[in-house]
N, C-alpha and C positions, 0 to 999 in steps of 0.2 A: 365744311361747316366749322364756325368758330362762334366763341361767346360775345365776341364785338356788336355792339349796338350800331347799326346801320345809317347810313346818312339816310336822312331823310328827304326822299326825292318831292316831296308837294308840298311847301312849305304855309300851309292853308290851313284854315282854322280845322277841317277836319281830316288832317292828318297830326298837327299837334296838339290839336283840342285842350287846352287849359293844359300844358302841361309843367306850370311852373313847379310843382310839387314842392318841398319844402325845402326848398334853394333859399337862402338868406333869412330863413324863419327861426334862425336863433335859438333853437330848441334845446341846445347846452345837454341832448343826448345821441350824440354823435349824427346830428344830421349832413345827409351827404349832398352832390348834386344835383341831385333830382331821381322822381322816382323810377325811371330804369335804369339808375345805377344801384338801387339802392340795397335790393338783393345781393346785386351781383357783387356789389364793394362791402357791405357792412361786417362783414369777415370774410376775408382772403384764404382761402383753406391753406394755402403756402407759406403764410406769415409767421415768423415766430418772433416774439418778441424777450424781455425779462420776465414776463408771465407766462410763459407756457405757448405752444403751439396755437394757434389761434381757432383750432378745432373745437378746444376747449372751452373759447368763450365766443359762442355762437349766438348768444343771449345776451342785450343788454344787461348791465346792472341795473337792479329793479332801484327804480329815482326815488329818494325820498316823497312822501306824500305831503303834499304843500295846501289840503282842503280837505273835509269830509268826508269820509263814503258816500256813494249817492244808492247806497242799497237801503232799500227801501224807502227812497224820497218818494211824496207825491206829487204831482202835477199839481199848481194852484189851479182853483175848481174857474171856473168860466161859464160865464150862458153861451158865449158863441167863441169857435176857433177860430181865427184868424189864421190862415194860410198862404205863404208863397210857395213857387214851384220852382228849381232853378234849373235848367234843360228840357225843353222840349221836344225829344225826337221821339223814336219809337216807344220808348218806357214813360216816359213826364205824358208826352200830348197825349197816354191809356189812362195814367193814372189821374187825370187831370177830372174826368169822367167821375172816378168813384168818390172824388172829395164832395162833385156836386149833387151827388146822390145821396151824402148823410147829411140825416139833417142834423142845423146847430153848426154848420160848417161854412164859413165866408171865405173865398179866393180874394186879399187882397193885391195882391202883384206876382206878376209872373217875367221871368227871364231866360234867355235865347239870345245867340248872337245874329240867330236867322232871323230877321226879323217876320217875315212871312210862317213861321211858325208858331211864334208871340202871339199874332194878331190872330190865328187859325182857334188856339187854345182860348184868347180874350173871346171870342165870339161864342164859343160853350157856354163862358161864363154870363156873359149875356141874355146870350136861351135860354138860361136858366132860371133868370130874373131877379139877377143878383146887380150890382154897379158895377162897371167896368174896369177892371184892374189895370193899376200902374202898369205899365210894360220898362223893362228895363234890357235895350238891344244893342248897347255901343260898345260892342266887342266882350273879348273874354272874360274881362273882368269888372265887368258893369255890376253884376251881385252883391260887390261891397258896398255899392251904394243902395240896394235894394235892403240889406241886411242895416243898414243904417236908419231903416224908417223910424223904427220905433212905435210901430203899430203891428208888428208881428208876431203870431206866440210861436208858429213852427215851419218850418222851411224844410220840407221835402226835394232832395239834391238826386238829379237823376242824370248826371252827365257822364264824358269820359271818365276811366279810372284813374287817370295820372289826376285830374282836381279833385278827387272826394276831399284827401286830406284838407287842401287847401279851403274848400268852402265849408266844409267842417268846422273847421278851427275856425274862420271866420263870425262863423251864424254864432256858437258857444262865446267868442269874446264880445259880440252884440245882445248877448242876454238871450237869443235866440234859439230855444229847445230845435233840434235838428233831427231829421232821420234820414240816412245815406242809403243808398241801392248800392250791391255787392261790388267789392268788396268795399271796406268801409276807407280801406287806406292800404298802402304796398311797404311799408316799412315797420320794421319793431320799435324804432323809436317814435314814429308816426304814430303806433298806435300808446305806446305811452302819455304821448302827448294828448292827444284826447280823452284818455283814464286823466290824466293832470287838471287838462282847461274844464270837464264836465266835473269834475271835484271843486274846483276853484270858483266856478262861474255861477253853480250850484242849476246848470242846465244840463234836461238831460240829451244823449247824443247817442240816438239807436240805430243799431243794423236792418234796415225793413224787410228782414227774409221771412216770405211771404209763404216758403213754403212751411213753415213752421206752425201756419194757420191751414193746411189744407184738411181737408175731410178725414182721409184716413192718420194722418198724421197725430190729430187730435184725438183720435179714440184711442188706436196705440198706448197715445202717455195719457189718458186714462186710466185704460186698463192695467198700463204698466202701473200706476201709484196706486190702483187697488191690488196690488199682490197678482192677480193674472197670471205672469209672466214667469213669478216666483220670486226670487233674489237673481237677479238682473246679471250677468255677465258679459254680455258683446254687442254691437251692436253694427252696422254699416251702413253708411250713406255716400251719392256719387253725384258728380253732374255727366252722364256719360248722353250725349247732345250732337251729332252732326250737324256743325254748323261752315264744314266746309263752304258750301255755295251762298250762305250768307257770306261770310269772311271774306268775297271774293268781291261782293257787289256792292259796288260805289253806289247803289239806290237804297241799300239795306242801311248802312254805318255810314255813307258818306264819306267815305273817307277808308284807308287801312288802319283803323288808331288799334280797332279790337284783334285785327291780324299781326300787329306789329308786337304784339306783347309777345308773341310765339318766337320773334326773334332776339328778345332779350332774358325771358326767365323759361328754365328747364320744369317744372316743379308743377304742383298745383294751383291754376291763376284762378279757380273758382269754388274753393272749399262751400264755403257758406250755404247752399242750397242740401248740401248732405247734413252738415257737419252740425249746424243749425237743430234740426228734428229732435235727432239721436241726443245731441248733448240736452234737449229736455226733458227727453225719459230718460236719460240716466242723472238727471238733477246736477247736471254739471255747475260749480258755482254757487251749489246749493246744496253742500254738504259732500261734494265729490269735484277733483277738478283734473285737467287735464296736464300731464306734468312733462311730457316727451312724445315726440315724432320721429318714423322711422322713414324715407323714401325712398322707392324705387323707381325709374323712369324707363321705360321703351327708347329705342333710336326715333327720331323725328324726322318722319320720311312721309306722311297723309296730303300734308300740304302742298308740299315741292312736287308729289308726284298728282295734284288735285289740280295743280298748277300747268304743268307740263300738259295735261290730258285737255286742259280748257280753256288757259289765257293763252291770247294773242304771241306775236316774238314782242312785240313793242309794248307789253302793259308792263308800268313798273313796277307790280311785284316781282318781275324777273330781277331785281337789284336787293332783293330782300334774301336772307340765309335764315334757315330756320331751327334753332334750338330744343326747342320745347318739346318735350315727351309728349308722344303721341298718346301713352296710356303713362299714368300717373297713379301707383297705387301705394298707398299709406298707412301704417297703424301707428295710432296713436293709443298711449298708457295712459292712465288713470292712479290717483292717488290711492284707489280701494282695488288695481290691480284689475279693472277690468280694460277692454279694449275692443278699438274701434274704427274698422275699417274706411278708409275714403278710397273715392277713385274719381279722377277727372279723364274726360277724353270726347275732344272735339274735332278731331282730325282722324278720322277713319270713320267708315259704314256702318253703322249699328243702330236698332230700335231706340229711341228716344227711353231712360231709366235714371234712376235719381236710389234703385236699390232697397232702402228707406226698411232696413232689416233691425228685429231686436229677438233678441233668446236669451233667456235666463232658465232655472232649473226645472221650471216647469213647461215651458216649451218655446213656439217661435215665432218669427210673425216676419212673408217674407212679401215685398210689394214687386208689381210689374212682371208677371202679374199678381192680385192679392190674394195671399193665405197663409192661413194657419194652421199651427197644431199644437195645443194646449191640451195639458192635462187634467180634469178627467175626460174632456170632452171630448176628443179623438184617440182613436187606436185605431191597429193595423197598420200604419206606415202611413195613412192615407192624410192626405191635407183637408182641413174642414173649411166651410165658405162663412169668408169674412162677412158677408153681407148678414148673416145671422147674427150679428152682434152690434147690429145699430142700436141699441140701449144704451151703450156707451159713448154714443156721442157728444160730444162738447155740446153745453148749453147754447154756445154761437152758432151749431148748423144745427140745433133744433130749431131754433128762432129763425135762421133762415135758413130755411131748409134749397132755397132755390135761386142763389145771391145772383148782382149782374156781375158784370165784368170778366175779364180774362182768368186764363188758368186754373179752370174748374172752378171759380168762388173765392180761390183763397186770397186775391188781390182786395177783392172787396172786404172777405173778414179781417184781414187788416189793419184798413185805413177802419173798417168802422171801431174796430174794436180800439185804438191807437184816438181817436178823437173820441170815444168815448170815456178811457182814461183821462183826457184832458178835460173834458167840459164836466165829470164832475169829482176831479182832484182825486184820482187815483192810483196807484204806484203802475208803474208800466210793467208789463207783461215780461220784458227783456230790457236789459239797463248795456251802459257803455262796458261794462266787464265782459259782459257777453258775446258784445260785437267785437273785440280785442280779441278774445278766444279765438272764435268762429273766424276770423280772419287772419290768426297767425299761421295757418297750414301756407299760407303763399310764401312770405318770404322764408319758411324754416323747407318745406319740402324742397324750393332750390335747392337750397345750400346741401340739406340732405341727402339729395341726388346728386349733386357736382362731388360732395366727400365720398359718394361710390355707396350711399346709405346710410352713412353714421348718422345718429341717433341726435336727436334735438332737442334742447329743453324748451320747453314752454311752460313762459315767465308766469305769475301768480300776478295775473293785473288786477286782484280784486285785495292784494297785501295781507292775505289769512283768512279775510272775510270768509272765504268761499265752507270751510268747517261748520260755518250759522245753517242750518237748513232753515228756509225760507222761500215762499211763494214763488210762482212763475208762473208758465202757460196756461196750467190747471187750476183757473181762477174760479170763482165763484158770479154767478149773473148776480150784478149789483143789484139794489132797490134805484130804479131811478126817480130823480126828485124834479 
């Protein structure tokens, strides 16, 4: 096993899948080849230059700010959103669903390089008894011209990870408010650069982690903000997910793009679904913020040997080397000294857990399964049932208590809640500081894992803002007008 990035044996839209990542995109903050080098090169742990070991500067220099804060912009108010969707595979052609299910919400253009998947999602829109939307299907980067209409307020991106950056930045420099599926971008200067263009553009450009609207999630930072919990100390969140035998099937990804990541980065490739929750009960960015990551990684043996047990001698993952920590476990520090565990791990046998833990001085709150023990209300050692404290739930699953869509409801609370900000001009729930956060565990836990563990700063993308305490998830049900 070595860190070499693998030739690419199918050189097919879904094996490279948009991968021009921010090759010749000018970024004047160290932008490299593209994104799977870009972990791996943006510090060289062996490098030393007239600065110091280059351990030391694991962190871009934070770029001067060239626009506003976008902390607490709101959305201009709309009667109706106007929507494109860009990928349609399994996540776009679900979520294509819940757009048409709020109302106030118009689908006008949708993109796929498949075209037969275009035309699959335009036919929803159809039944719906909506007009037929633009399709835009001539290859990978037909979007620019999609993002060119000029009838667009938001553009939901739901494709390979090596494009987020790329259609990100795009949608933001067409005036188009965006929001990306995890992660948001693979690079630090990547994610700089979209703190830059959603300053500069004055659009905003969010992370759509969905799990951050789920049921128990939202009573948690509830309760955490009414004292509950007491003065807050830890907290933990994971994606720990066997998706061996998806990773495996060309009918699942189409392709190896979501496998091949596991041959270029050691580290955490999926913070965002833990990392997300927890930083909003502990108000991260909101008077508390994330300042350093610690990584440690497993040898990477789940796949090669998931491999061995079930492909073919002639399938070409056999030409694939596998890097990536099987178990990825992380703590990250805080600027008020508390701390927060992550853990990724897709590659070995275990019950589906995301963790989704918070304890402070008054007790603790541990998910998968759910419970508690808070003080006065439990003694004896014994854990008390969560389900006794639906009073705290979020105004959104009071309202609906029974939502459609995938992954228990929270895909749906959402989109609704995300177009409901929009149509009547209200500040979003999570802004691009957020998603910067919540997505630097990817390229800092490599690097932290390849130094043997050394310690990682993570940068201040919100430039001090984060000391303002100010709104987030725990919003208030509007008046609707």
């Amino acid at each position: 096993m070595n860190d070499a990035v693998p030739e690419h044996h199918d050189p097919t839209r879904r094996s490279l899948l948009w991968t021009a990542g921010a090759a010749g995109a000018g970024l004047g903050l160290g932008a490299f080849g593209g994104p799977a080098e870009a972990a791996e090169h943006a510090v060289d742990p062996a490098a030393t230059t007239a600065a110091g070991p280059a351990a030391d500067r694991t962190a871009p220099q934070e770029p001067p700010r060239r626009g506003d804060t976008m902390i607490g912009v709101p959305f201009q108010r709309r009667s109706a959103v106007r929507v494109a969707l860009i990928g349609l595979g399994n996540r776009g052609g679900a979520m294509i669903d819940l757009y048409l299910a709020v109302p106030g919400v118009k689908v006008v253009a949708l993109c796929d390089p498949v075209r037969a998947k275009a035309e699959k999602a335009a036919a929803k829109v159809t039944a719906a008894g909506q007009p037929a939307p633009a399709l835009y299907v001539h290859g990978d980067h037909d979007y620019e011209q999609l993002l060119r209409r000029g009838d667009i307020d938001f553009a939901h991106v739901a494709t390979p990870w090596d494009s987020h950056f790329e259609i990100a930045a795009s949608a933001l420099r067409n005036g188009v408010h965006v929001g990306v599926e995890c992660p948001i971008a693979l690079q630090l200067d990547q994610l700089w650069a979209l703190v830059d263009l959603s300053e500069r553009t004055r659009r905003h450009c969010m992370q759509l982690e969905n799990c951050c609207y789920g049921r128990n999630e939202m009573r948690v930072l509830r309760m955490a903000h009414a004292g509950k919990f007491g003065d807050l100390l830890h907290a933990a969140g994971a994606y720990l997910h066997d998706l061996r035998a998806l990773m495996f099937d060309p009918a699942y990804y189409e392709g190896p793009w979501r496998r091949l990541w596991h041959t270029r980065l050691r580290g955490d490739l999926y913070p965002n679904h833990g990392f997300g929750p927890v930083a909003n009960y502990l108000d991260l960015n909101r008077g508390d913020r994330a300042v350093s990551i610690v990584s440690m990684g497993t040898p990477s043996l789940g796949l090669a040997q998931y491999r061995a047990a079930n492909m073919p001698a002639d399938d070409p993952s056999w030409k694939e080397s596998y890097i990536g920590s099987d178990r990825t476990t992380s703590l990250v520090r805080t600027a008020r000294g508390r701390v927060i565990r992550l853990e990724h791990d897709v590659s070995t046998p275990h019950p589906y857990s995301r963790i989704n833990s918070l304890g402070g001085t008054k007790g603790v709150f541990e998910d998968y399964p759910e419970r508690i023990y808070i003080e006065p209300d439990h003694k004896n050692d014994e854990w008390g049932d969560f389900s006794r404290y639906a009073e705290w739930d979020h105004w959104l699953w009071k309202e609906h208590a029974d939502p459609p869509g995938g992954h228990g409801g929270m895909d749906y609370m959402l989109v609704f809640r995300l177009m409901q900000c929009m149509r009547l001009g209200l500040v979003p729930d999570f802004d691009v500081y957020d998603a910067a956060t919540w997505t630097s565990p990817v390229p800092l836990s490599h690097l932290s894992v390849r130094q043997g563990g050394l310690p990682q700063q993570i940068p201040d993308f919100t430039r001090g803002e984060w000391r303002r305490p100010r709104p987030g998830m725990d919003s208030e049900k509007p008046a609707e007008a």
